[in-house]
LOTORMAR-457894 format. One record per residue (C-alpha): residue in three letters; x, z, y. Coordinates in nm, 4 decimals. Layout:
N
- code,u,w,v
- ALA,X,Z,Y .
...
***
This chain:
79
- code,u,w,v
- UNK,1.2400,1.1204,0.2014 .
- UNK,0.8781,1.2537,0.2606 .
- UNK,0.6351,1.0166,0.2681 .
- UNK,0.3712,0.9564,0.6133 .
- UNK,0.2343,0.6449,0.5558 .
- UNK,-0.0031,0.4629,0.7586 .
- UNK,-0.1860,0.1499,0.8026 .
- UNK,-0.3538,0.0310,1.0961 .
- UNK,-0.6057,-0.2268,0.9845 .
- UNK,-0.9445,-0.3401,1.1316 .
- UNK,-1.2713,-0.4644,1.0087 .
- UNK,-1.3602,-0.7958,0.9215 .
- UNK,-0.9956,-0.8838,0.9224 .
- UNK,-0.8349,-1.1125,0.6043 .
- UNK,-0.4797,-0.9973,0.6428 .
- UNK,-0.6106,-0.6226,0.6371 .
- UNK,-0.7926,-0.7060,0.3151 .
- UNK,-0.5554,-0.8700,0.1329 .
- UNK,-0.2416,-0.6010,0.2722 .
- UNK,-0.4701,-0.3279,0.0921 .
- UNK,-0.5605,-0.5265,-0.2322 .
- UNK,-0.2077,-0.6046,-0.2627 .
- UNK,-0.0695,-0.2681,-0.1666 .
- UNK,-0.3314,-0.1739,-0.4584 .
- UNK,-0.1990,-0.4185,-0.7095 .
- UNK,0.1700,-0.2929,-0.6407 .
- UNK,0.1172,0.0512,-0.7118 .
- UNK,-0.1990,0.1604,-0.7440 .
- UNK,-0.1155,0.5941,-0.6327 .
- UNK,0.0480,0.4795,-0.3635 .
- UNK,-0.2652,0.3461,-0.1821 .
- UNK,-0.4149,0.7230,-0.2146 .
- UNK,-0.0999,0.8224,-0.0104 .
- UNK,-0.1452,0.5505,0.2621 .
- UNK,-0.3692,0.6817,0.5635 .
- UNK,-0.6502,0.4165,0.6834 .
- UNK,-0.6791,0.3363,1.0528 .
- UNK,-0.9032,0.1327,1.1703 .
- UNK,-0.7378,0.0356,1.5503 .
- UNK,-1.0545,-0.0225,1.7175 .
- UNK,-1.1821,0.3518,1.6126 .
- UNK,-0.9040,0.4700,1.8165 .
- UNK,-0.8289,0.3583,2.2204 .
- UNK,-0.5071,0.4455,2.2046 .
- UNK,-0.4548,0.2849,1.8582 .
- UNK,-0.5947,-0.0700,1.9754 .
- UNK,-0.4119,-0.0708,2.3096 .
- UNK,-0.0376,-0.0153,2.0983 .
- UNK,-0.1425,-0.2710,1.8056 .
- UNK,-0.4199,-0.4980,2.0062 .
- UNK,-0.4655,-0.7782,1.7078 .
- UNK,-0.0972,-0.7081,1.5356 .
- UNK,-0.2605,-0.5516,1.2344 .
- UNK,-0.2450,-0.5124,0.9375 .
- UNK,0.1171,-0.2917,1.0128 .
- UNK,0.2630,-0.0038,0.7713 .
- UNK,0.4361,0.2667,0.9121 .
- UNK,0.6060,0.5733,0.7332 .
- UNK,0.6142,0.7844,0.9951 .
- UNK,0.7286,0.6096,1.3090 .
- UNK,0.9082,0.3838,1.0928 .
- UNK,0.7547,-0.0051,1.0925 .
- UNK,0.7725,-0.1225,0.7217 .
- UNK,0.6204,-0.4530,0.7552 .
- UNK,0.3747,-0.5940,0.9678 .
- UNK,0.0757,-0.8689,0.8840 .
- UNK,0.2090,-0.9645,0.5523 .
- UNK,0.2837,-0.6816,0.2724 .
- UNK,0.6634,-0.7174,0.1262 .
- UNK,0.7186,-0.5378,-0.1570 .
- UNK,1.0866,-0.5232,-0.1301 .
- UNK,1.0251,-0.3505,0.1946 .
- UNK,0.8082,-0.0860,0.1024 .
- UNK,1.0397,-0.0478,-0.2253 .
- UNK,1.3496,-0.0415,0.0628 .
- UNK,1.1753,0.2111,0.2306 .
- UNK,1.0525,0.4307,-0.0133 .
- UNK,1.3307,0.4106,-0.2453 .
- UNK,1.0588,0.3488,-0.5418 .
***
């Protein structure tokens, strides 16, 4: 399965931070594969997520949303 991952995150936000330290932790490489986005940098972004961040997405495909879940990502990925 190719990978298009994707989180939507936003400054100043604790959830965001500690989704990407523990994405880090998990697997360090896969961070360098996830794509940033910062909702409020993006109209369209903020108006579809609004303050339902931090969310993962592999291509249109919702992984897990405010909390990171390992077994998800692993699900998903088939790591």
């Amino acid at each position: 399965m190719e990978t298009n991952l994707v989180l939507y995150t936003r400054q100043r936000c604790h959830l965001c931070d500690a989704f990407i330290d523990e994405l880090q932790q998990f697997q360090m490489d896969l961070l360098e594969e996830v794509t940033l986005r910062d909702v409020d940098e993006n109209k369209a972004d903020c108006e579809a997520f609004g303050d339902k961040v931090p969310i993962l997405f592999n291509g249109d495909i919702e992984i897990c949303r405010y909390f990171f879940d390992a077994n998800k990502i692993e699900s998903c990925l088939k790591l």
